[in-house]
N, C-alpha and C positions, 0 to 999 in steps of 0.2 A: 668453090667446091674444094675438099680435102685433099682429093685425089685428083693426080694429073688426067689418068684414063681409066675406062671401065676394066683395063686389063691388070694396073696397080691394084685397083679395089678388091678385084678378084685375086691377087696372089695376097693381099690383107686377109680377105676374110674365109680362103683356102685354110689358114691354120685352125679355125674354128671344124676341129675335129668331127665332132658332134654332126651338125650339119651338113659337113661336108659327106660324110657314111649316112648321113639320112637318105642323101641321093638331091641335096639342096643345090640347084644355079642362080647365080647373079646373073640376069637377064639385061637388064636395062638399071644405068643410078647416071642422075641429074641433079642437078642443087637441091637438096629437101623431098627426092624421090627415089623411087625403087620397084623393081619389078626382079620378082626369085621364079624361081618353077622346080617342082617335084615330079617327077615322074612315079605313078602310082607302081611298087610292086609287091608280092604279099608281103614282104618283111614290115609295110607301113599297115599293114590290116588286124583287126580285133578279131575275138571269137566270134562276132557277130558276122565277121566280114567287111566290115564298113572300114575308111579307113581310121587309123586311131586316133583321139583327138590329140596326144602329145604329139605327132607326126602332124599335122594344124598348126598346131601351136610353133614348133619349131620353124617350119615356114615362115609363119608369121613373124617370130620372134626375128628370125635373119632380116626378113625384106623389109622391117621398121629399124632393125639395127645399123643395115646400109645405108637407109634417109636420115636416118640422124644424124650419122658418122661422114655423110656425105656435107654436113653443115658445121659440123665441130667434132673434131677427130682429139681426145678416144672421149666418148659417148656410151655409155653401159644402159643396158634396160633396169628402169628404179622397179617398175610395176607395168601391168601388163591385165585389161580385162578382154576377156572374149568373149563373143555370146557365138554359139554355133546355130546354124541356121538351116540349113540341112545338108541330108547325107552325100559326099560325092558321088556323080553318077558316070564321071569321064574316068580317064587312064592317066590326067595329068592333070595337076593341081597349080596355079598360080597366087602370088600373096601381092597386091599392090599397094604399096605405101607413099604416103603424100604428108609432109610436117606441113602442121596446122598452125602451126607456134612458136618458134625458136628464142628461149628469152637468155636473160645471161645465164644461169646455172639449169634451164632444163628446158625440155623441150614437150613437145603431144606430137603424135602423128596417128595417123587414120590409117587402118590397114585394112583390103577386102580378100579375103582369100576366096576365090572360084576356081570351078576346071574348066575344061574346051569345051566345054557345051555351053557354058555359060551361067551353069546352075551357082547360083550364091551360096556359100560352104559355111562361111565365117566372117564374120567382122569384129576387129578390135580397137582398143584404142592404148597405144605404148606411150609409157611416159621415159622418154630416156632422161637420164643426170649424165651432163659435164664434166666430168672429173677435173683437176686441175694438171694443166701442162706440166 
């Protein structure tokens, strides 16, 4: 793994602005895994109320950027599909990420975003690129 402890990886991926103001945690990272959590609040909800799919996505994007970067550090997302699956119906949202692939210049991981209920939110699949040391 990249990183010595779950607490290095969290002051790495602390500078990622973005995320971090989304209201994003690093929960759990393990060789080629990851586990983030959002805490729903309305700043992450549409007009409709549900919450937004960029605020998904972001999730997403962190808790597959951490399994990457937990295998080859630095690691950027190339591409990135989701398909949403339905709407959240918890107060907190979780992204689990598992690399399927890690080859020399790029990798695949599997990502399942749900909340505490259990409901299936999203799934994606992120292709990260290697950059060069």
């Amino acid at each position: 793994m990249t990183f010595s402890s779950l607490e290095e990886a969290r002051a790495h991926f602390n500078k990622d602005h973005f995320a971090r103001e989304s209201g994003v945690v690093l929960e759990e990272l393990s060789e080629g895994a990851s586990l983030c959590s959002m805490a729903i609040t309305e700043h992450h909800l549409n007009a409709l109320g549900n919450v937004m799919g960029g605020a998904i996505f972001t999730l997403a994007d962190m808790s597959g950027g951490a399994a990457a970067n937990s295998l080859y550090f630095p690691t950027v997302t190339q591409q990135i599909s989701m398909n949403f699956l339905s709407p959240c119906q918890g107060k907190v949202l979780y992204a689990r990420a598992r690399c399927r692939r890690s080859g020399r210049v790029s990798c695949i991981v599997n990502v399942d975003v749900y909340d505490e209920l259990g409901t299936d939110v999203a799934q994606c699949i992120f292709t990260g690129y290697k950059l060069p040391e």
